[in-house]
N, C-alpha and C positions, 0 to 999 in steps of 0.2 A: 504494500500500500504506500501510496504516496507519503510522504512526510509532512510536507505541507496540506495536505487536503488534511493529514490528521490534527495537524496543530491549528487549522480551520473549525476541523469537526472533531472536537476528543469523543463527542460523543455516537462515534462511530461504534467506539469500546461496546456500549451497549447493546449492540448486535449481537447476539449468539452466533446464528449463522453466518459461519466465516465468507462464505459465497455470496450471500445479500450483502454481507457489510462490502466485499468488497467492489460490487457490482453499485453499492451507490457511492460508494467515493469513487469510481473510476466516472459516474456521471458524473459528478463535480468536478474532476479533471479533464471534462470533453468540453465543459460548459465554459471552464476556465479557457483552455484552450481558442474557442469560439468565438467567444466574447470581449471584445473593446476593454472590459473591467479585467485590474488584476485584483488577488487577494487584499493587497493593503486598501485598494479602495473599498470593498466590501464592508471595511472598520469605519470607513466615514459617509460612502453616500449612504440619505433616508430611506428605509424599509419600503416609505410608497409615496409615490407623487401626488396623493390624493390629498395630504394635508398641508402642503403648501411651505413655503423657508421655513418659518418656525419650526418645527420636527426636528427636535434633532437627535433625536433613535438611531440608532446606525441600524443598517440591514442587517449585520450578524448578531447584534445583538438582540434582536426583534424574534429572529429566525432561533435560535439557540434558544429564549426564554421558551415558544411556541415547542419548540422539542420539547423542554423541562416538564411545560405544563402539560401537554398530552401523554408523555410520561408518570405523571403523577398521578394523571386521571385513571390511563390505563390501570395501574397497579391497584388501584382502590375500585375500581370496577371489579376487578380479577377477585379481591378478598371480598367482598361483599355479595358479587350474583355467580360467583363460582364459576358452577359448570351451564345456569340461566344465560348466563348473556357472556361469553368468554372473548376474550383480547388477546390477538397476535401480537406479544410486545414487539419481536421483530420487525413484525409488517407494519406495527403502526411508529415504531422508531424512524424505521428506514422511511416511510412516505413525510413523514414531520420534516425529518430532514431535507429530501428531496421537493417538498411541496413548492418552494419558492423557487430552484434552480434554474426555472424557463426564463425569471428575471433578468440573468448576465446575459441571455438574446434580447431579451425587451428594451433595457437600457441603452445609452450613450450615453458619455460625457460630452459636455459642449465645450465652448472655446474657454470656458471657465475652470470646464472640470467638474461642474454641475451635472448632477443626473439628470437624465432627459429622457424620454420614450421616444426609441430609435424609433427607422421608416418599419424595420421588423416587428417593432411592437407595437406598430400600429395595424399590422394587419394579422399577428398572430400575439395573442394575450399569452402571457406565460404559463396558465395550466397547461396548454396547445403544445408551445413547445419545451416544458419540461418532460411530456411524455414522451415524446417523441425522441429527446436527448437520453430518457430513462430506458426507452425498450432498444436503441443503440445500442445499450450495453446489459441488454438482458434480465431490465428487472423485472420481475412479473408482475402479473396481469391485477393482480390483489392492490401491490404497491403502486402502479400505475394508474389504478382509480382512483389513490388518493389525491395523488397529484390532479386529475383532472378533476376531482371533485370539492378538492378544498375552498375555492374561490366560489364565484356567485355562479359559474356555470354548471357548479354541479347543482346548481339548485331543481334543475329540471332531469337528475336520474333517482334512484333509488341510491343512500349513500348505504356503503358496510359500516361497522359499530367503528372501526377503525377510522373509515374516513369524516365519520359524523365528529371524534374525536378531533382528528386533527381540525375540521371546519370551526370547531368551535373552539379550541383554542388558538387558533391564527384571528379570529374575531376577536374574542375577546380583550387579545392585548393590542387590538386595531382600533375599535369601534369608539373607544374612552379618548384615544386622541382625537379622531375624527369630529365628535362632537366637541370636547374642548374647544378643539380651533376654529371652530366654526362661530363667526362673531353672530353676538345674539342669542344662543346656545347656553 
């Protein structure tokens, strides 16, 4: 595994399966690869253009908490409905992770150095093309729904407990800025 993808993602460690973990850091190595942004910009441009300069989140760090807390969730799902409603930690690590990766295509820096939404992500939103960068490198079909499901377009399939997770933990630590900044709010 990459080195840097790990000191990106430590929490790649979380993976059990050594063949998911490594099938989604080698997506974050394709992504990086692809994409305009390097790793240190990742530490300073904001998580979403949705809220405007003020934000000053950084993408990893947005992206990492949204792991934590699907993680967290997972496991208290797991002790409480058992074997009622059961959680792929795996599956829902790896898609947590992966959920925002279509972003390093979405983006641009402009002549500032500002993130921007390239001409690419104007015509493919990043659920689009995180799958797409994710079945590249062979993640499956489980994981690959999250990614497509996490954002507002999964609102129109049937989510897994997995991706209902991740959905609602990428919201929840979105939605409290989103109002925030919004004057009047």
């Amino acid at each position: 595994m990459n080195k840097n993808i790990l000191k990106l993602w430590p929490e790649l460690e979380w993976i059990q399966n050594e063949g998911l973990r490594e099938k989604t850091a080698r997506t974050w190595e394709i992504a990086l690869e692809k994409s305009v942004l390097k790793e240190e910009d990742l530490e300073k441009i904001p998580f979403t253009l949705l809220c405007g300069p003020e934000l000053k989140v950084s993408f990893m760090s947005h992206k990492r908490c949204v792991v934590h807390v699907a993680r967290a969730a997972g496991e208290k799902m797991n002790e409480f409905f058992t074997t009622d409603l059961p959680v792929n930690m795996d599956v829902l690590i790896s898609g947590a992770i992966l959920a925002d990766v279509g972003k390093l295509l979405e983006y641009e820096l402009d002549k500032e150095g500002k993130a921007v939404q390239g001409i690419y992500g104007q015509y493919l939103r990043h659920p689009f093309s995180g799958v797409s960068l994710a079945e590249e490198c062979g993640v499956p079909p489980e994981v690959c729904h999250i990614i497509a499901a996490h954002a507002h377009e999964g609102d129109l399939v049937k989510r897994t407990t997995e991706a209902y997770i991740v959905h609602h933990s990428d919201f929840m630590t979105f939605l409290p800025f989103k109002s925030r900044l919004i004057p009047g709010k």
